[in-house]
C-alpha positions, 0 to 999 in steps of 0.5 A: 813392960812397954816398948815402942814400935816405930813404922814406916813404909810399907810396914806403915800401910800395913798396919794403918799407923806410923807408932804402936805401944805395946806391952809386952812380958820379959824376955820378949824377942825382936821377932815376937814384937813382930808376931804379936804386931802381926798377930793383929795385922795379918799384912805384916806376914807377906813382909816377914821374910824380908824384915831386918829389926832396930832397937834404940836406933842400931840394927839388932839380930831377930833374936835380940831381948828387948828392954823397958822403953826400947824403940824399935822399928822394922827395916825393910832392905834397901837397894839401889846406889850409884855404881 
């Protein structure tokens, strides 16, 4: 099944394009699309320990299944604010 991959931010300098295609089998896991992105993009490995995950546009837990057509897209925490 086909899912996209939309990236932004540091996850864009990475990987050297802001949207990635990619065919993946059922079953497959928020957390697998990672590794098999960083599987060709050996960058994404310094941001792995501080990547939350969205699919079709909500925050989804690592473990979450992805379907046929999902977008998802790698979040990096936010900080800043007014105090």
């Amino acid at each position: 099944m086909r899912v996209n991959v939309l990236l932004f931010a540091a996850f864009r300098e990475a990987v050297g394009a802001s949207r990635l295609e990619l065919d993946v089998p059922d079953g497959t896991t928020l957390r697998q699309v990672y590794a098999l992105v960083e599987g060709g993009h050996p960058r994404l490995g310094l941001l792995r320990a501080y990547t939350t995950f969205a699919r079709n546009r909500e925050v989804a837990e690592g473990d979450t299944v992805v379907g046929p057509g999902d977008e998802i897209v790698f979040l990096q925490p936010v900080s800043g604010g007014s105090a």
